[in-house]
KETI-758642 format. One record per residue (C-alpha): x, y, z; residue number from 1. Coordinates in Angstrom, 3 decimals. Layout:
REM KETI-758642
<rec X="X" Y="Y" Z="Z" resi="NUM"/>
...
This chain:
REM KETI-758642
<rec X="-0.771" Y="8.997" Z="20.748" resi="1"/>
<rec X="0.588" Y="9.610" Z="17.433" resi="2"/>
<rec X="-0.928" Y="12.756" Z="16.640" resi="3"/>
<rec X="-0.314" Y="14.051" Z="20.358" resi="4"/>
<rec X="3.566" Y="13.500" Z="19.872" resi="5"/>
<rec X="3.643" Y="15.110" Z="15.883" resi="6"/>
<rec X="1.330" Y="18.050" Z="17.004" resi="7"/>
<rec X="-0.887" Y="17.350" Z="13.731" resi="8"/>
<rec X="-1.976" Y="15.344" Z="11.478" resi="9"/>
<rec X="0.090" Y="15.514" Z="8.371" resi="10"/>
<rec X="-2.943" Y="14.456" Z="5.631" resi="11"/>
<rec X="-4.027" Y="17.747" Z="6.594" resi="12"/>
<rec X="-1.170" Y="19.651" Z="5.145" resi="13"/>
<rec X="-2.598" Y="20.288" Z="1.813" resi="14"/>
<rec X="-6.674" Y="20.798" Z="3.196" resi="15"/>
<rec X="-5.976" Y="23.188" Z="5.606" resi="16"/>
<rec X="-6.264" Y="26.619" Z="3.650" resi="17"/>
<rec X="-9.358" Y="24.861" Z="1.402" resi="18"/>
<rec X="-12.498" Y="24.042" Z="2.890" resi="19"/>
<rec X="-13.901" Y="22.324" Z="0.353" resi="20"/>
<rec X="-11.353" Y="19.384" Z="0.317" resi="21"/>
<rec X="-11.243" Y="19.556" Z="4.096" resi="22"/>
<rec X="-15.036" Y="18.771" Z="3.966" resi="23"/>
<rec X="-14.884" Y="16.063" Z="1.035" resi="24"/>
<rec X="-11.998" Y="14.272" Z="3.765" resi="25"/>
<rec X="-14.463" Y="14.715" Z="6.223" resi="26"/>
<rec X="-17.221" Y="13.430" Z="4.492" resi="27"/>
<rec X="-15.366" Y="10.326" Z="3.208" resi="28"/>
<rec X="-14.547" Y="9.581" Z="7.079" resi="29"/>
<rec X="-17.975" Y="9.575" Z="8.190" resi="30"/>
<rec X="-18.957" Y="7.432" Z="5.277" resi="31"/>
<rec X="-16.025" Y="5.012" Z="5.780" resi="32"/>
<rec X="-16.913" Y="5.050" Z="9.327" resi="33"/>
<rec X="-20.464" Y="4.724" Z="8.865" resi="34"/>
<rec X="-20.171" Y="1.488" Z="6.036" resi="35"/>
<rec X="-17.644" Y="-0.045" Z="7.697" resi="36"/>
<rec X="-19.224" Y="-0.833" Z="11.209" resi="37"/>
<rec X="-22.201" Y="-1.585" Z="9.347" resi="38"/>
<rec X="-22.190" Y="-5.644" Z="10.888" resi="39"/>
<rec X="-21.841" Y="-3.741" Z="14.538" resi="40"/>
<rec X="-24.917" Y="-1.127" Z="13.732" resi="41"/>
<rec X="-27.183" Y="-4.199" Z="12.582" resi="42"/>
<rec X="-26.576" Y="-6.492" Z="15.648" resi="43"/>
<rec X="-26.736" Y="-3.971" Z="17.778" resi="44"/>
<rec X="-30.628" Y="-2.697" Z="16.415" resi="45"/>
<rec X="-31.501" Y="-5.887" Z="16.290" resi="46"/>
<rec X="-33.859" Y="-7.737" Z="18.838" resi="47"/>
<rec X="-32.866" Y="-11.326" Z="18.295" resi="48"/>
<rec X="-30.844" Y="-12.976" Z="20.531" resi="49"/>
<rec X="-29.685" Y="-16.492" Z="19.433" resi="50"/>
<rec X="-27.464" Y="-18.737" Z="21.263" resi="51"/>
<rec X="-23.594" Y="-18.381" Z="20.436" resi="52"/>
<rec X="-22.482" Y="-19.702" Z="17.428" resi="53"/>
<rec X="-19.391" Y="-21.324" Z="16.440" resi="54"/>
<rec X="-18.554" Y="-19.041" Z="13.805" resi="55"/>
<rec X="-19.192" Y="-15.944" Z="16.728" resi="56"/>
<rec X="-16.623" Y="-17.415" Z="18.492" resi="57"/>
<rec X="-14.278" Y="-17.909" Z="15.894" resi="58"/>
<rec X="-15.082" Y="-13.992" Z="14.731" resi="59"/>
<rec X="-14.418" Y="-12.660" Z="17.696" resi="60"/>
<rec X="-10.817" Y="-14.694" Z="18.178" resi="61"/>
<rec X="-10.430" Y="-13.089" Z="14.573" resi="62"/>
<rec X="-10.860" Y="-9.683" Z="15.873" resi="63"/>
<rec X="-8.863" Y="-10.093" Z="19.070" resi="64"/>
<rec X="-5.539" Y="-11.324" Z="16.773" resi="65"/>
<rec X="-6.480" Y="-8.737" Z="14.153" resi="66"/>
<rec X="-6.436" Y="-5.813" Z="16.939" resi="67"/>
<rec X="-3.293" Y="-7.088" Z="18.325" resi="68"/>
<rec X="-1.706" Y="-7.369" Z="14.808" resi="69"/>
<rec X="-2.757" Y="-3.805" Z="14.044" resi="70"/>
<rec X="-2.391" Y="-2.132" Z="17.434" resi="71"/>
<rec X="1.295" Y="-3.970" Z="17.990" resi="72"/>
<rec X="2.449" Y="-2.979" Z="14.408" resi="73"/>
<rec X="1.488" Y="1.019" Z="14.998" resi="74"/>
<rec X="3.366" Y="0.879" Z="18.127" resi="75"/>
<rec X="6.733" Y="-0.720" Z="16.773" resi="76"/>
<rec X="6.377" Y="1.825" Z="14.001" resi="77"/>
<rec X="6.057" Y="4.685" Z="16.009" resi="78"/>
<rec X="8.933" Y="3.614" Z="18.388" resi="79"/>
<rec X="10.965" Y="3.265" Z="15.035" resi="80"/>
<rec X="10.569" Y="6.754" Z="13.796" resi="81"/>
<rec X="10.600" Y="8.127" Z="17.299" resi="82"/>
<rec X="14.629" Y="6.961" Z="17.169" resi="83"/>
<rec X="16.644" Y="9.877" Z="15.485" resi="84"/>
<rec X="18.872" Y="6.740" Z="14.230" resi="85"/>
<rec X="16.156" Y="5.593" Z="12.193" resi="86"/>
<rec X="15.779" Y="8.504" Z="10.397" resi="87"/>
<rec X="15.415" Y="8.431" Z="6.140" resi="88"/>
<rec X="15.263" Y="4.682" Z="6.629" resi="89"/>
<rec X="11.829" Y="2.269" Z="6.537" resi="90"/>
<rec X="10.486" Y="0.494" Z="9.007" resi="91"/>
<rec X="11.430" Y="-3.667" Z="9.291" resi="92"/>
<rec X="11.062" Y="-3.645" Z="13.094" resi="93"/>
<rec X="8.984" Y="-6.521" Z="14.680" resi="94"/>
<rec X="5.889" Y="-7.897" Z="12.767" resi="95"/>
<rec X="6.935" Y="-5.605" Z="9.839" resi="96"/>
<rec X="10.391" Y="-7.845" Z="8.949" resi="97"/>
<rec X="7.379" Y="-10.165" Z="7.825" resi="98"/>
<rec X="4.753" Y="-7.769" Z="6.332" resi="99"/>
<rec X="5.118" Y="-4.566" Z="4.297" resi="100"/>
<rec X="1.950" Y="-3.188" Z="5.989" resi="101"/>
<rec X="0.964" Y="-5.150" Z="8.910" resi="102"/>
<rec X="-1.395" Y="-2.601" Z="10.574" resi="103"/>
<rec X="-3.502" Y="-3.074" Z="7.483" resi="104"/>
<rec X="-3.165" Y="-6.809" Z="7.524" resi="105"/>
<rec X="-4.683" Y="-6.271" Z="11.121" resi="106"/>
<rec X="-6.858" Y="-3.545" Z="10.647" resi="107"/>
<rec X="-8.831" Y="-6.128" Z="7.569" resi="108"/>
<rec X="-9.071" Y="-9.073" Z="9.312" resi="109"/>
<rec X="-10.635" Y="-7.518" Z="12.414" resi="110"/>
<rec X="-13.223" Y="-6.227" Z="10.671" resi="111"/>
<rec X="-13.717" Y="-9.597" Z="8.991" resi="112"/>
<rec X="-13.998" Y="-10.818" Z="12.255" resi="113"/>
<rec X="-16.416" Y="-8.501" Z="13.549" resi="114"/>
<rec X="-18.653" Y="-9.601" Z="10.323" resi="115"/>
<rec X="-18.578" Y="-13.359" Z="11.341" resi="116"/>
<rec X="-19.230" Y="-13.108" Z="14.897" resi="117"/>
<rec X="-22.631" Y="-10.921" Z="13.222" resi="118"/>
<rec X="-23.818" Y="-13.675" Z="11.023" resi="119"/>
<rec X="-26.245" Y="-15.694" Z="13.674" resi="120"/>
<rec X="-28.251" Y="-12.537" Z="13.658" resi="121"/>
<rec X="-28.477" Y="-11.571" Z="10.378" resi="122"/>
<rec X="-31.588" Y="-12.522" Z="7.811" resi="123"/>
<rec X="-32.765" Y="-11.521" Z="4.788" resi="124"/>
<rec X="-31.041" Y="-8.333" Z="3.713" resi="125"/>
<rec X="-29.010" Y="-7.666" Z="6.621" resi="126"/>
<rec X="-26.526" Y="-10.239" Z="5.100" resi="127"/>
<rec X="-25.632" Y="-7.003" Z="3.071" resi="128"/>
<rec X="-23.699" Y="-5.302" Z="5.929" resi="129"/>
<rec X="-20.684" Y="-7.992" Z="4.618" resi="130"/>
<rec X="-20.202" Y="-5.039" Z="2.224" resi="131"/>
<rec X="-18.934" Y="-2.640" Z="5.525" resi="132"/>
<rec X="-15.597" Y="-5.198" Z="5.582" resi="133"/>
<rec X="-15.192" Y="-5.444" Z="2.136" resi="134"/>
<rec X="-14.933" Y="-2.017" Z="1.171" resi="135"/>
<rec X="-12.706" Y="-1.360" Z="3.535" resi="136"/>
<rec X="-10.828" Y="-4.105" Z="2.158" resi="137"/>
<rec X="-11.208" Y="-2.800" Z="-1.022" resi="138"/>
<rec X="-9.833" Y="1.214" Z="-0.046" resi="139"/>
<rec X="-7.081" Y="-0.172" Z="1.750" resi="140"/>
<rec X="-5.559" Y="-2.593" Z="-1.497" resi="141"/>
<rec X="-6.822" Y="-0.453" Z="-4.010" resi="142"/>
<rec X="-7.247" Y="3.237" Z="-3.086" resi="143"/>
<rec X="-6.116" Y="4.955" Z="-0.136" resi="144"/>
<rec X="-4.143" Y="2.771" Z="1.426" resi="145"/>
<rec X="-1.055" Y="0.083" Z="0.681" resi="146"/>
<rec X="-1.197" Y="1.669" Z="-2.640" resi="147"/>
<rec X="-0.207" Y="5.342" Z="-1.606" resi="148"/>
<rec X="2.305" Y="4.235" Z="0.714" resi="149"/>
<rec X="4.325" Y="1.861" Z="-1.835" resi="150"/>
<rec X="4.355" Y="4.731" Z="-3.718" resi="151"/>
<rec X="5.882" Y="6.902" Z="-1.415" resi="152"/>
<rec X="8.036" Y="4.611" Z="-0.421" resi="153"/>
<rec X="9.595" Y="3.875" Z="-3.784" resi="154"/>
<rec X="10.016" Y="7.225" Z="-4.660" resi="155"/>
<rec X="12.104" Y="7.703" Z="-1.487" resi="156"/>
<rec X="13.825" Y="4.403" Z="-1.450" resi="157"/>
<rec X="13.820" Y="2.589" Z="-4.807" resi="158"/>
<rec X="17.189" Y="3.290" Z="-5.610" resi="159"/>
<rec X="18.646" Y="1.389" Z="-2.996" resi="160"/>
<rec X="19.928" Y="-2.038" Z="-3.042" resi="161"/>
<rec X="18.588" Y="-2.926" Z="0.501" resi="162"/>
<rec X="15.000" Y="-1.432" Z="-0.495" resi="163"/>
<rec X="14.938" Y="-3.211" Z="-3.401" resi="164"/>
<rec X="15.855" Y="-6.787" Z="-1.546" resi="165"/>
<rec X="13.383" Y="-6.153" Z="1.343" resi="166"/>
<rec X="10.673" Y="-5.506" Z="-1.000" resi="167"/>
<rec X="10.896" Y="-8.341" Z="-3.672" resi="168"/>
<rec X="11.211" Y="-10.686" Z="-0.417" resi="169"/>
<rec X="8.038" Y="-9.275" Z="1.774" resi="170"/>
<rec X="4.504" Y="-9.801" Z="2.043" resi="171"/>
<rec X="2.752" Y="-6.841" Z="0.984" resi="172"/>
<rec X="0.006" Y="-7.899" Z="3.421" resi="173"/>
<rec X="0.013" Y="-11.258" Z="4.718" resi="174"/>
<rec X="3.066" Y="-11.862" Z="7.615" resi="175"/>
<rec X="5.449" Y="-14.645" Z="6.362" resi="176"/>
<rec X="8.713" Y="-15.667" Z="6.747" resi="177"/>
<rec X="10.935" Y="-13.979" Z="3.762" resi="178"/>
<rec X="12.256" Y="-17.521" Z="3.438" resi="179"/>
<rec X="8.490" Y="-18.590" Z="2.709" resi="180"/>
<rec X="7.626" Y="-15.560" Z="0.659" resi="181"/>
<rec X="10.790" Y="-14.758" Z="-1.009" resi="182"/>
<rec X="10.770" Y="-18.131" Z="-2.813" resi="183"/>
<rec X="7.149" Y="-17.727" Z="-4.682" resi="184"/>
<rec X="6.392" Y="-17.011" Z="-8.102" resi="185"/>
<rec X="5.301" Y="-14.346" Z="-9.083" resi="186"/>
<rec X="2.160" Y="-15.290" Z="-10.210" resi="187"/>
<rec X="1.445" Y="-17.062" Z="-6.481" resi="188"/>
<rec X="2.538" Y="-13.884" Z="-5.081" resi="189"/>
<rec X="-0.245" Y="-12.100" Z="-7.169" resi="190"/>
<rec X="-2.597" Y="-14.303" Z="-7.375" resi="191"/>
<rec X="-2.662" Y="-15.058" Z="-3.459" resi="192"/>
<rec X="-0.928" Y="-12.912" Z="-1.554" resi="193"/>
<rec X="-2.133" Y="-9.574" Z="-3.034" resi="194"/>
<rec X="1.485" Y="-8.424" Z="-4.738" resi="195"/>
<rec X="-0.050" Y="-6.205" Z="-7.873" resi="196"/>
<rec X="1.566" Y="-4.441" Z="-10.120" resi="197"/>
<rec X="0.302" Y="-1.676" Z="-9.341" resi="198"/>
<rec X="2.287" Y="-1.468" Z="-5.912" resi="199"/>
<rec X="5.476" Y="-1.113" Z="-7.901" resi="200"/>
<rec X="4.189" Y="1.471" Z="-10.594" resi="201"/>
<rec X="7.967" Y="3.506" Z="-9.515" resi="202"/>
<rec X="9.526" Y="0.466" Z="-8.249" resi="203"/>
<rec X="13.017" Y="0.183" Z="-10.105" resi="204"/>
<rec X="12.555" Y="-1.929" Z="-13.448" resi="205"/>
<rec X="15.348" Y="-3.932" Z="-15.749" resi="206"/>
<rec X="18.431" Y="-5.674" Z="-15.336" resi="207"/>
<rec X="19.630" Y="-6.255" Z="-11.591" resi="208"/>
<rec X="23.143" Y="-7.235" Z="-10.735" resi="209"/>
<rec X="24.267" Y="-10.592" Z="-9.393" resi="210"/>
<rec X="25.287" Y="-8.728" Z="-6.248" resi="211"/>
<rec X="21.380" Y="-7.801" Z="-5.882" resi="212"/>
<rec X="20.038" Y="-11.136" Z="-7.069" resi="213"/>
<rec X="22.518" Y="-12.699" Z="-4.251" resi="214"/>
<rec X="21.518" Y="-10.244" Z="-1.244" resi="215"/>
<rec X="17.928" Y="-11.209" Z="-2.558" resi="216"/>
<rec X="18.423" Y="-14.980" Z="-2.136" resi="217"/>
<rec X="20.535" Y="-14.503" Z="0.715" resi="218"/>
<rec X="17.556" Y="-12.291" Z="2.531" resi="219"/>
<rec X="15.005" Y="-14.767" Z="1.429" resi="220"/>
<rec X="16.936" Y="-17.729" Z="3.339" resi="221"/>
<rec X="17.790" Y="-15.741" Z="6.566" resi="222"/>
């Protein structure tokens, strides 16, 4: 839907006029693609058929809130930046007043999902298809993902009070209530909630003024 409104897809800006790096993207897709629905391939070649399994159930309700996380999330997104209001401004519609990337938040724990309901058909080596959710997991907090877009995002709105607030008080991940996630160390927002350093490599450093550190605890309450 996205791509149908734009009229491209923008990561393809700089790959257009170079095949090579067009193919490497490619590549990377079908390998992402490929790893990823690894739990899905398995099942699917294989010819037992236990009963169902708690933990199948429980997988599969994992994957239906994950895809409605994920699918909900693109959609207020897109309606935000559709608005010529909204323009220069990021996005705190919806699920993402609680989350700084909620598609992603939905995007891993569906695939998580998918990997439980798996697990009453996997033996032996087949348990190694739990490597198709976590390196997903793994490109999306480390790699290609929330990192490139906090980034981004700095660089366009770091200097700005608002920015600033919104990001010390939301999950990078995780929904929660700013007045829940605001108020955590910082070590329990590292340690737990997946708020690295790294995310705020051109995040504005130093001194802030009361007027910030007021907004901040203000925002946090509300």
């Amino acid at each position: 839907m996205r791509i149908l409104q734009w009229g491209e897809d923008r990561r393809f800006d700089e790959m257009r006029g170079n095949i090579g790096k067009l193919s490497l993207f490619w590549t990377f897709q079908a390998v992402w693609v490929w790893t990823v629905s690894l739990p899905v391939t398995v099942v699917n070649a294989s010819d037992r058929n236990p009963p169902i399994q708690p933990q199948e159930i429980v997988g599969w309700i994992i994957w239906v809130v994950g895809l409605i996380i994920e699918a909900t999330a693109d959609q207020q997104k897109l309606s935000f930046k559709n608005s010529p209001a909204n323009r220069g401004k990021w996005c705190t519609v919806g699920i993402w007043k609680f989350s700084r990337h909620p598609n992603y938040f939905g995007e891993i724990f569906l695939w998580w999902g998918v990997f439980l309901a798996s697990t009453p058909v996997l033996k032996g080596a087949e348990w190694l298809v739990i490597f198709g959710p976590i390196f997903l997991t793994f490109l999306l907090l480390f790699v290609s993902g929330i990192p490139m877009l906090e980034d981004s995002a700095d660089k366009k709105f770091g200097t700005m009070v608002e920015y600033q607030i919104y990001k010390k008080t939301t999950s990078p991940l995780i929904p929660l209530p700013l007045s829940v996630y605001g108020n955590l160390p910082s070590w329990l927002k590292t340690a737990i909630f997946f708020e690295f350093p790294f995310y705020s490599k051109n995040f504005p450093q130093g001194e802030r003024s009361n007027w910030y550190r007021e907004g901040s605890q203000k925002a946090a309450r509300d």
